[in-house]
C-alpha positions in Angstrom: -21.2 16.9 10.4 -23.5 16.6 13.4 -20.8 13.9 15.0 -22.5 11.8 17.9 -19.7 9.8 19.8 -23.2 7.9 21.2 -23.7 6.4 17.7 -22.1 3.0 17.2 -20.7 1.8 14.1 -22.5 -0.8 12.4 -21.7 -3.8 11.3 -22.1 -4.3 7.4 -19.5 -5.7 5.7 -19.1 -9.1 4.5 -15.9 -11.5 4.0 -16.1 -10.3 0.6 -16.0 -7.0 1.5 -13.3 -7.5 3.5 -11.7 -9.3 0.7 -12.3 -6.3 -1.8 -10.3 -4.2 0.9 -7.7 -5.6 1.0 -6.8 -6.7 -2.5 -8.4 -3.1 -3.6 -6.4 -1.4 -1.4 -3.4 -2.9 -2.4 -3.2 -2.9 -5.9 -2.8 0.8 -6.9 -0.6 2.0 -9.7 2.6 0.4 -8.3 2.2 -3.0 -10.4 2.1 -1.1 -13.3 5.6 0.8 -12.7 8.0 -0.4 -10.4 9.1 -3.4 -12.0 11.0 -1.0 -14.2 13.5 0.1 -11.4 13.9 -3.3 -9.9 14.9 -4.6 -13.2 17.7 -2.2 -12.8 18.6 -2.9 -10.0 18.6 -7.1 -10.1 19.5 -7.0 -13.7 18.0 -10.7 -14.8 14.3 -12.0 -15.3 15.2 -14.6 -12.1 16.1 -12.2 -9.5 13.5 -9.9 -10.8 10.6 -13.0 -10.3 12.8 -13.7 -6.8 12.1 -10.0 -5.8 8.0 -10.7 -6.4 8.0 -13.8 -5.1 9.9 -13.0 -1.6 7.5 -10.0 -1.4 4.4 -11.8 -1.8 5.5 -14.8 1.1 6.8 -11.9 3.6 3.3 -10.3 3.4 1.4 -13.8 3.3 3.0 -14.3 6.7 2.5 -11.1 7.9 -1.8 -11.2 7.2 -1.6 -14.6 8.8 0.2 -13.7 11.6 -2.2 -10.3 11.8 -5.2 -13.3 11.8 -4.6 -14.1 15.4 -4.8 -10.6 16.7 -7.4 -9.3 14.7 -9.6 -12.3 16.0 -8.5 -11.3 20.3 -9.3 -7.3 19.0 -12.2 -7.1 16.8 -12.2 -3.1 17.0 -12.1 0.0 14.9 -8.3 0.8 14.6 -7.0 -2.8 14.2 -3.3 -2.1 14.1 -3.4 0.3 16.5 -5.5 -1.2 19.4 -3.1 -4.3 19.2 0.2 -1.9 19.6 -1.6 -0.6 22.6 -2.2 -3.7 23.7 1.2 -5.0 23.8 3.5 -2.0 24.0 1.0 0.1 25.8 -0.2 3.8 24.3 3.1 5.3 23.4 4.3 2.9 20.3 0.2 2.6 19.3 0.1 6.7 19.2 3.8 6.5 17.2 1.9 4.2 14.7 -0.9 6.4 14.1 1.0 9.6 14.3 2.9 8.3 11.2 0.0 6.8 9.6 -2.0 10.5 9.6 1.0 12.5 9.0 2.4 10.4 6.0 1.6 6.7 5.8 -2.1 6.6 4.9 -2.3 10.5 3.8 1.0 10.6 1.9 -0.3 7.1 0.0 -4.0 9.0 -0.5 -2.2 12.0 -2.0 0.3 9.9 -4.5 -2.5 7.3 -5.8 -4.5 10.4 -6.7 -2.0 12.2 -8.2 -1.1 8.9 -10.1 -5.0 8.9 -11.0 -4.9 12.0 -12.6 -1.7 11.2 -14.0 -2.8 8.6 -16.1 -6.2 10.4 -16.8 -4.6 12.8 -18.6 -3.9 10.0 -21.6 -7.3 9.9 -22.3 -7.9 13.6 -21.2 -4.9 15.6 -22.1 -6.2 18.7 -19.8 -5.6 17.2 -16.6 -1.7 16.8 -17.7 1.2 18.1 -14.8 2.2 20.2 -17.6 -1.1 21.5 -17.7 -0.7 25.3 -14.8 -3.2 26.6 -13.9 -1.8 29.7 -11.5 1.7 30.1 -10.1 2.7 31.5 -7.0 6.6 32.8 -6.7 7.6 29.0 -6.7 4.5 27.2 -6.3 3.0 26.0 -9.5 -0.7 24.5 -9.4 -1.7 21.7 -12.8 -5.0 20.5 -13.4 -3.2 17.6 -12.2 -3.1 18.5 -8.6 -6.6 19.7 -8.9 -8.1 16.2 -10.3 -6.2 14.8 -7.3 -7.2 16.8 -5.0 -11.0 16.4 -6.5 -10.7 12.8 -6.3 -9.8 12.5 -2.8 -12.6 15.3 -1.5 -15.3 13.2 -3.7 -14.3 10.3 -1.9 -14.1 11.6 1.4 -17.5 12.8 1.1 -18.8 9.5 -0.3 -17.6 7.6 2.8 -19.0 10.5 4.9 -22.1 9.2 3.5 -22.3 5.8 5.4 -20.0 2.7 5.0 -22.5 1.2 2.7 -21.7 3.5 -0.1 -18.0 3.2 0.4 -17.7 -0.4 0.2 -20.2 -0.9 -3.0 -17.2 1.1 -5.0 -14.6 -0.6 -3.3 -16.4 -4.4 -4.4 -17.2 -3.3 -7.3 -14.5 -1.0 -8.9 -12.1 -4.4 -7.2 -13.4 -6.8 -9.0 -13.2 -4.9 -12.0 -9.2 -4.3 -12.1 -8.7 -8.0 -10.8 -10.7 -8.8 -14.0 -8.2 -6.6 -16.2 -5.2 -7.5 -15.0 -6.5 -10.9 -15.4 -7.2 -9.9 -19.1 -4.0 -8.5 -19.5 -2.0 -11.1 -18.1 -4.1 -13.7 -20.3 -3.3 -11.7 -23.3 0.2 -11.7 -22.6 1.2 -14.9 -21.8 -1.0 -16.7 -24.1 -2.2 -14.6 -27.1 0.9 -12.3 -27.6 3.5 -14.7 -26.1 7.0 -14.2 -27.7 9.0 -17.5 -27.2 12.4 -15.6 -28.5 11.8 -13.2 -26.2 11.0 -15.5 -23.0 13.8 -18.2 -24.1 16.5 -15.0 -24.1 15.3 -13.5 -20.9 15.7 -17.0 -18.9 19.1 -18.2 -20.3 20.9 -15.7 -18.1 17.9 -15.9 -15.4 20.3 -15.7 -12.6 23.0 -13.5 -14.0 24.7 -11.4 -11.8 24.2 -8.1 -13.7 22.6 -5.0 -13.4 21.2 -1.8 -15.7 23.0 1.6 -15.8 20.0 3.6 -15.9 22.4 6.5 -17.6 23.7 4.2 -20.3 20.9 2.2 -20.7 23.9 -0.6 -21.1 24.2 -4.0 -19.0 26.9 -4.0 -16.6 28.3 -7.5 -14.6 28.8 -7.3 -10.3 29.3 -9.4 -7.6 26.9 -11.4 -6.0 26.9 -9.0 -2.9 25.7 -6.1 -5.4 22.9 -8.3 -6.6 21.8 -8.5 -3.3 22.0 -4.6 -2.5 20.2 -4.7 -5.5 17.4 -6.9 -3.9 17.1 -5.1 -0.9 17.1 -1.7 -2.8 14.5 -2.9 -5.2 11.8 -3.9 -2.5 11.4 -1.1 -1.7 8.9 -0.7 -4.8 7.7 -4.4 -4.4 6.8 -3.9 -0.5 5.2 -0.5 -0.9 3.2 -2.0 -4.0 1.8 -4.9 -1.4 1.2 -2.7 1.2 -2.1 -1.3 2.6 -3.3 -5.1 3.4 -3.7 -4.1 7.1 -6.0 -1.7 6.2 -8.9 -4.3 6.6 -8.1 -4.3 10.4 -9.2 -0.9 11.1 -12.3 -1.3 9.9 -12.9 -4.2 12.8 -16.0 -2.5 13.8 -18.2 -2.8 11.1 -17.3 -6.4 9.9 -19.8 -9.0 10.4 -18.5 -11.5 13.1 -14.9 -9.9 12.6 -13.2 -13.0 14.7 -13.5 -14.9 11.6 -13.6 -12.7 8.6 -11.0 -10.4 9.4 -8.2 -13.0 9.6 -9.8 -14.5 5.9 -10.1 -11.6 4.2 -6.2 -11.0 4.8 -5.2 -14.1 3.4 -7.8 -14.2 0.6 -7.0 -10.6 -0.3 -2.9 -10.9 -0.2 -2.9 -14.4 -1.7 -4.6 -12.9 -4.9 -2.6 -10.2 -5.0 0.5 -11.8 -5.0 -0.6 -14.4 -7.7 -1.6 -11.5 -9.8 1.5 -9.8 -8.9 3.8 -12.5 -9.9 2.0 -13.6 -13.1 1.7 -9.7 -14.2 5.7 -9.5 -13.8 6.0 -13.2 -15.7 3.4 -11.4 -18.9 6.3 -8.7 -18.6 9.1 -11.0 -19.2 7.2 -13.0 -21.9 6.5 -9.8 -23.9 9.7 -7.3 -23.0 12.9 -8.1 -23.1 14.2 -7.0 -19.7 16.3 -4.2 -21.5 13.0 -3.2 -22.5 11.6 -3.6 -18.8 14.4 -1.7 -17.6 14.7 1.0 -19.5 10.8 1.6 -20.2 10.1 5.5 -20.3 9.1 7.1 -17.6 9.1 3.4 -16.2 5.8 2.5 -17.4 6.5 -1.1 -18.1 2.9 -1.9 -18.2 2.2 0.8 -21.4 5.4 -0.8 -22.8 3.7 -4.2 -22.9 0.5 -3.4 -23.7 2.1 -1.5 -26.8 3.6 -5.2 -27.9 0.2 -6.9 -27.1 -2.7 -4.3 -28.0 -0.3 -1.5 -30.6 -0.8 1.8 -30.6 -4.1 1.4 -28.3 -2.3 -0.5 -25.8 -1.7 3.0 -23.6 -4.7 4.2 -23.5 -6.0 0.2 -22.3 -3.0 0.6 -19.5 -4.5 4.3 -18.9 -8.0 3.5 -17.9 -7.0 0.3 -15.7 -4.9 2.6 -13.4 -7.3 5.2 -13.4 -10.0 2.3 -11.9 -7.1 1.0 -10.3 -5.9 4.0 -8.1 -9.5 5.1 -7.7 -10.7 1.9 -6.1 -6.8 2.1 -4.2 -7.8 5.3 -2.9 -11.5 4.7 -2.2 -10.3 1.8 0.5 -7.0 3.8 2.2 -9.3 6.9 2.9 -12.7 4.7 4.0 -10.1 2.7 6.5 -7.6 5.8 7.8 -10.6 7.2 9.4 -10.9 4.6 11.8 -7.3 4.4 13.6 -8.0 8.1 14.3 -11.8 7.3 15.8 -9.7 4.8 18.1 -6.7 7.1 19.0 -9.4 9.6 20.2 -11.1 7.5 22.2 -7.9 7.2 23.8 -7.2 10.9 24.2 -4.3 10.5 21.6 -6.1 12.5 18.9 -8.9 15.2 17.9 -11.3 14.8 20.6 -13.8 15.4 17.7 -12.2 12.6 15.7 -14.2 9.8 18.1 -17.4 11.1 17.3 -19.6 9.2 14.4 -22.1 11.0 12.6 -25.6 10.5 11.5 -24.8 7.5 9.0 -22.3 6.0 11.9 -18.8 6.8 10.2 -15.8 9.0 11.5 -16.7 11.6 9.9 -14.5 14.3 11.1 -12.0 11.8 10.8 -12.3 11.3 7.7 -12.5 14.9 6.8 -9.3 16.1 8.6 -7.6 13.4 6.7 -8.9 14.4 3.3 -7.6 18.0 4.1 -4.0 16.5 5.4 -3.3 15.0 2.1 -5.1 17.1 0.0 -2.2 19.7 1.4 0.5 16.6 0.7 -0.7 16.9 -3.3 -0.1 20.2 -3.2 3.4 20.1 -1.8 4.7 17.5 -4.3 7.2 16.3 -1.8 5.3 13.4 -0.6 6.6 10.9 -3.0 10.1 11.3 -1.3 8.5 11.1 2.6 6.9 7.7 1.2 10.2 6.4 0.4 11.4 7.8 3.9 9.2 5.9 6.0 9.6 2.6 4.1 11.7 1.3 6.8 9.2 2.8 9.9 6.3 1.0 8.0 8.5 -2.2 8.2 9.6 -1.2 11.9 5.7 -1.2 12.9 4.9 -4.7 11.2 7.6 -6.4 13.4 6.4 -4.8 16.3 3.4 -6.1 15.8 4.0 -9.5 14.9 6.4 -9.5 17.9 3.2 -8.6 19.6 2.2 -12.0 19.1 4.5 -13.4 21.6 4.3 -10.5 24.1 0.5 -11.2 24.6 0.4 -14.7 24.6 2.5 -14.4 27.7 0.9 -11.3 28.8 -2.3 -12.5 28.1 -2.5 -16.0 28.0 -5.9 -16.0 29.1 -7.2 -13.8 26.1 -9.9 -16.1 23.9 -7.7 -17.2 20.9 -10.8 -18.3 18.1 -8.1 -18.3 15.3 -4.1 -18.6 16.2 -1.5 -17.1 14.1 -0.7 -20.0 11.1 3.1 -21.6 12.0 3.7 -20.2 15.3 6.4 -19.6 16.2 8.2 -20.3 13.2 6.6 -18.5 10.7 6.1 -15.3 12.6 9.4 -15.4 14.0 10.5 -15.7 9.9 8.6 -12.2 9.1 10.5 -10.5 12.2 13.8 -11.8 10.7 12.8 -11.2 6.8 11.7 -8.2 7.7 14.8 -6.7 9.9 17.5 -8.3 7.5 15.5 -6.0 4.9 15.9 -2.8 6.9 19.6 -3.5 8.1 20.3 -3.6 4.4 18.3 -0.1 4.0 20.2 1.3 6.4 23.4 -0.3 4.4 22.3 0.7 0.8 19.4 3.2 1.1 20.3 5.4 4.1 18.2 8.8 2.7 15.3 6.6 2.7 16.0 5.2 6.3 16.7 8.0 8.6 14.2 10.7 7.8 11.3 8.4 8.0 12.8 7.1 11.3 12.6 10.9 12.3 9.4 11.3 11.3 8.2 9.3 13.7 10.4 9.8 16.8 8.8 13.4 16.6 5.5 12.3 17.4 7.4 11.3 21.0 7.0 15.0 22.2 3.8 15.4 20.8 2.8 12.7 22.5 3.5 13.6 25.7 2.2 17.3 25.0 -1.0 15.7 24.3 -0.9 13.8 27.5 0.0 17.1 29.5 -3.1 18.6 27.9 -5.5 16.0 29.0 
């Protein structure tokens, strides 16, 4: 890899890069899914619109919040360098132990798997059913292999230099906004059903919900339509989430005190919109028995069926495969760089804070490609995503609450761009965001504790690291 930690990174990508990041690496294959289960769970096309909407403003506030920091620490690592900051190395290392052990590597490992997935309607070869070799228990599909493919190919094209990596992530971005913005079109204009739309908003607000055994419509109490809320962001807030990612590529952002903070909003505000409309094309063209009881909860292939017939999955399966391709091309060309800065810090692979001939971390980004490559093979890591929903959460209020601590801390730190409604606004996410994970602890308690664990494990391994250095 020929790493040289005296290399520095350099400093090539525009706002719209940074844009293309953001909004590339958040729209994956979620969209196209998990609309399904949070029909189920809300029950009426209302709350389901609610669940969009509230998910889209809580992660609006969060990138403009983000804004201010990212402007006072223009560095490699973004979210890391300001836990460190505030909290001090402890809580940054926590964060980046759970981003390489599940975060960012168990997302990389799921979005390919969902790549190959959905290749495998064009290409019936690449299909999970599809073994290749077993082992006692262990079966390996072409499926795992694509994955796993995937990831090394783009691994090695981001080894290559950052130019490479952010050419497919502009490019292959703007081509799935232009889809989805297709699709939706389609949907809400040329293949608008007015019975449909009329039916699904005269019980808007309903307090119901879908028995996913019986497929039937059952009535509950208002506090049930809540759980159901909470339960049903899960898929909403994992779906809009990877917009930090643009931070930890601080390092090679042309003047990064302004175009980091812009490229968060730009990038989240047109995901959300598309977000929102792509969940009003589903309620103009389903019925939202048909949204919630969509096989396999593909709700995207149900309503491209209704707009496009019998072609419509095979239109559905080519967007996700450029959509999870591009999704993955921006989580593995950002991971890198949290590691490069935990290094630096002594927190990591001492090899991780070298950069090689074309300025990239390298290593980093090969260790990470092998991490998650392992996660596709163990098929476990779509449970540990769900695990850490709540840690993910925990990290974004620390953060945001890291606002306050260094403006008091640090008063004298040059603030270029301040966070947009402080205090208000910020101090809004922090309560949004822990109302959400009281109520996971309430409703969703396997999907709380574990990931909680997860990270409290990295506390011994932190300080083993530190004895070692």
């Amino acid at each position: 890899m020929n790493d040289n930690s005296n290399h520095e990174m350099k400093r090539e990508l525009s706002l719209l890069d940074g844009t293309m990041i953001v909004a590339g690496s958040m729209i994956g294959s979620g969209i196209f899914i998990v609309s399904s289960d949070i029909a189920r769970n809300v029950g009426s096309a209302g709350w389901l619109i609610f669940v969009w909407v509230l998910t889209g403003v809580i992660t609006l506030i969060a990138a403009l919040s983000y804004g201010e920091l990212s402007a006072i620490f223009p560095k490699a690592g973004g979210q890391y360098v300001y836990l460190r900051e505030a909290y001090g190395k402890l809580i940054a290392f926590l964060y980046g132990w759970g981003l390489f052990t599940i975060i960012q590597t168990g997302t990389i490992a799921a979005v390919g798997v969902a790549f190959a997935k959905f290749t495998a309607y064009i290409f019936p070869f690449f299909s999970e059913d599809n073994v290749l070799f077993s082992i006692s228990e262990f079966n390996f599909s072409s499926a795992q292999l694509l994955a796993i493919i995937s990831i090394i190919f783009l691994t090695w094209l981001n080894s290559r230099g950052v130019e490479n990596g952010k050419f497919i992530q502009t490019t292959l971005t703007i081509v799935k906004i232009l889809s989805l913005g297709g699709l939706i079109v389609a949907g809400l204009f040329v293949s608008f059903n007015t019975e449909i739309w009329d039916a699904n908003w005269a019980g808007a607000w309903e307090t119901v919900q879908w028995n996913p055994d019986t497929s039937q419509m059952i009535n509950v109490a208002y506090a049930a339509v809540i759980a159901g809320v909470i339960s049903a962001m899960v898929g909403s807030l994992f779906s809009s989430d990877a917009w930090n990612n643009v931070t930890f590529i601080a390092g090679e952002m042309k003047n990064p005190q302004r175009n980091i903070g812009l490229s968060l909003f730009f990038g989240t505000m047109i995901v959300t919109v598309i977000y929102v409309l792509m969940n009003l094309m589903y309620v103009a063209t389903l019925s939202m028995e048909e949204i919630a009881t969509a096989p396999q909860d593909r709700v995207a292939v149900a309503s491209a069926l209704k707009i496009f017939g019998s072609g419509g999955a095979i239109i559905i399966a080519a967007m996700i495969m450029i959509s999870t391709f591009g999704c993955n091309n921006g989580l593995i060309l950002a991971g890198a760089r949290v590691y490069h800065a935990m290094a630096n810090d002594g927190v990591f692979f001492k090899k991780a804070a070298g950069l090689n001939k074309f300025e990239v971390p390298a290593w980093g980004l090969w260790i990470q490609c092998i991490w998650a490559s392992i996660l596709c093979l163990s098929g476990r890591y779509g449970d540990l995503l769900d695990f850490v929903v709540m840690a993910v959460l925990i990290f974004y209020i620390l953060t945001i609450a890291g606002i306050f601590i260094l403006r008091k801390k640090r008063p004298e730190l040059p603030r270029t761009y301040k966070a947009f409604g402080y205090p208000v606004l910020p101090a809004l996410y922090i309560l949004l965001a822990l109302t959400i994970c009281i109520g996971l602890l309430i409703y969703k308690t396997a999907y709380t504790w574990p990931g909680v664990l997860i990270i409290l494990i990295g506390i011994p391994v932190y300080y083993i690291i530190n004895r070692k250095n």
